[in-house]
N, C-alpha and C positions, 0 to 999 in steps of 0.2 A: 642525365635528366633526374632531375631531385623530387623526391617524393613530398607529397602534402600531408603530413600529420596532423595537419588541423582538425578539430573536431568542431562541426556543422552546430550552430546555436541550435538549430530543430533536433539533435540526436539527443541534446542535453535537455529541451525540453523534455522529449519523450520520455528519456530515461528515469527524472524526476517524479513527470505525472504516474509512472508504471511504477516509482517505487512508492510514493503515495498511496497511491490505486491497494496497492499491495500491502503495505502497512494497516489503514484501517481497516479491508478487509480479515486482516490477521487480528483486528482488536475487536472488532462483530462478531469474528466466531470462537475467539477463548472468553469472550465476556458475555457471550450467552449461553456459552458451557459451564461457565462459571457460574451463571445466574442460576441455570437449571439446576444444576447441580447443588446446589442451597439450597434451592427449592422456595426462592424467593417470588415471590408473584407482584411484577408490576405492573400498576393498571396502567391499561393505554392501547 
């Protein structure tokens, strides 16, 4: 009996959105460490 190695279009969505998901939360919080850390004040 031969095994399925195929990987499911929904595994690779997920995998995608979760590494997305994760990237710009990676870029939210070094760029407002960043920001604070300058001690840049932006209005808004």
């Amino acid at each position: 009996m031969a095994d399925d190695t195929s990987i499911s279009f929904w595994w690779i969505v997920l995998f995608v959105l979760l590494a997305l998901g994760a990237g710009a939360g990676a870029v939210l919080f070094v760029g407002s460490d960043l920001v604070s850390a300058a001690g840049l004040v932006i209005p808004g």
